[in-house]
C-alpha positions in Angstrom: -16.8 10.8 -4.6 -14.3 9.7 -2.5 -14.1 6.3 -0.2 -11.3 4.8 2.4 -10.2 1.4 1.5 -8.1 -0.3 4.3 -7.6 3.5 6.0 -6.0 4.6 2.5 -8.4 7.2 0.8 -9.2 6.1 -3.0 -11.3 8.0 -5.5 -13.5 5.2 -6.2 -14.0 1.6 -5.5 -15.6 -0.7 -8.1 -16.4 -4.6 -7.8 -17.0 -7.0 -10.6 -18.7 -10.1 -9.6 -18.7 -11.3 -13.0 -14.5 -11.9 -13.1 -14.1 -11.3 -8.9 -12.1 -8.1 -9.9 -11.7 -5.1 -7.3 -10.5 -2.0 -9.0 -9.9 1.3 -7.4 -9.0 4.6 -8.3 -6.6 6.1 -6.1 -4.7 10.2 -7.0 -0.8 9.6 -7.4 -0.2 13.3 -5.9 -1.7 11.8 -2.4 -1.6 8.4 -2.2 1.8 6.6 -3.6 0.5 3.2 -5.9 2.1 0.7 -3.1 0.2 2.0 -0.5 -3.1 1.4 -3.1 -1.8 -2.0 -3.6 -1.9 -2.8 -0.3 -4.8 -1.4 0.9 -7.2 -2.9 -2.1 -5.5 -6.1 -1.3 -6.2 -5.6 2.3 -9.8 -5.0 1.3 -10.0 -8.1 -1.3 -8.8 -10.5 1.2 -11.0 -8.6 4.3 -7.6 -8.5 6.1 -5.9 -6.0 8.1 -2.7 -4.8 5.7 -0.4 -5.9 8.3 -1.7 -9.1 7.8 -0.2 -9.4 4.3 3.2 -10.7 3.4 4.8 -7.6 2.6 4.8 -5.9 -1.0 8.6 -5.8 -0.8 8.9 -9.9 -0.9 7.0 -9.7 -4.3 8.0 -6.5 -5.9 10.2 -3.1 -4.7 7.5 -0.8 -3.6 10.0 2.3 -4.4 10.4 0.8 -7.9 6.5 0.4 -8.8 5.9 4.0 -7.5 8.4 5.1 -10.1 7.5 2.6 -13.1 3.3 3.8 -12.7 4.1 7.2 -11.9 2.1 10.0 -14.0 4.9 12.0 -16.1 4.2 15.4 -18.3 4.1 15.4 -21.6 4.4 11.3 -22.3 1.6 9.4 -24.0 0.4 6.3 -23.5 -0.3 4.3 -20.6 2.1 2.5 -18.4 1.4 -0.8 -16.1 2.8 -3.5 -14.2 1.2 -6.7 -13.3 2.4 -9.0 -11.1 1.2 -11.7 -8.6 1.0 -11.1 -4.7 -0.7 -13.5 -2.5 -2.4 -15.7 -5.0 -3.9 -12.1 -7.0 -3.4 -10.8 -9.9 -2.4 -7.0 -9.4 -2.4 -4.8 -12.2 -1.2 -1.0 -11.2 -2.0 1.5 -14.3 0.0 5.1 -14.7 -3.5 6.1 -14.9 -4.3 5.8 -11.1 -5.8 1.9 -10.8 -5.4 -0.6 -9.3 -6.8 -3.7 -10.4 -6.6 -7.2 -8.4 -8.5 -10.3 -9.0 -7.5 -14.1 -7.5 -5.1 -15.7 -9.3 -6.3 -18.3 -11.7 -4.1 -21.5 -12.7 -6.1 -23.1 -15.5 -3.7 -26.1 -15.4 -4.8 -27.1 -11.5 -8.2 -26.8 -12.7 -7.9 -29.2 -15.4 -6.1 -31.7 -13.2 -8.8 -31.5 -10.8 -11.1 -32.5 -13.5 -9.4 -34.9 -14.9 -8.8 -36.9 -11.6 -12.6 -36.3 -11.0 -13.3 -38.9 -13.9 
């Protein structure tokens, strides 16, 4: 079952209330992982992907492709998180993306604290 994600077509599209994660599924042989990465992101945010800050001022798009990339005969999975306009974006070699909203535990306690 397939879906369209920010115009990018994705295998499947799944949403965790629970931890506010968006994962989707996206095939490496038609859709490189940047362009998942942005269109998810795009689709997290309910923004148009031109709207983003672009992937390259984070992380070389060319370079994530190549890091995630399926290859024959390895085991194992490969990933890469980083952090992209205040989300946590995790790419797997296994064709997901996942991206929930960054969380800084130490803000949080400080805004409690000054709440006393």
């Amino acid at each position: 079952m397939g879906a369209k994600v920010a115009g990018v077509e994705v295998e499947a599209v799944e949403y965790n209330h629970g931890t506010a994660t968006v994962r989707t599924q996206f095939d490496q042989e038609k859709t490189p992982a940047n362009m998942a990465v942005v269109a998810t992101l795009a689709e997290v945010m309910d923004a148009d992907p031109a709207e983003l800050d672009p992937l390259y001022s984070t992380i070389d798009p060319e370079a994530l492709d190549t890091l995630v990339r399926v290859r024959n005969r390895t085991s194992g999975d490969t990933h890469v998180t980083f952090t992209h306009e205040d989300h946590t974006i995790a790419v797997y070699s296994y064709g997901v993306v996942a991206i929930a909203p960054e969380r800084n535990p130490t803000a949080e306690t400080h805004e409690k604290d000054t709440e006393r």
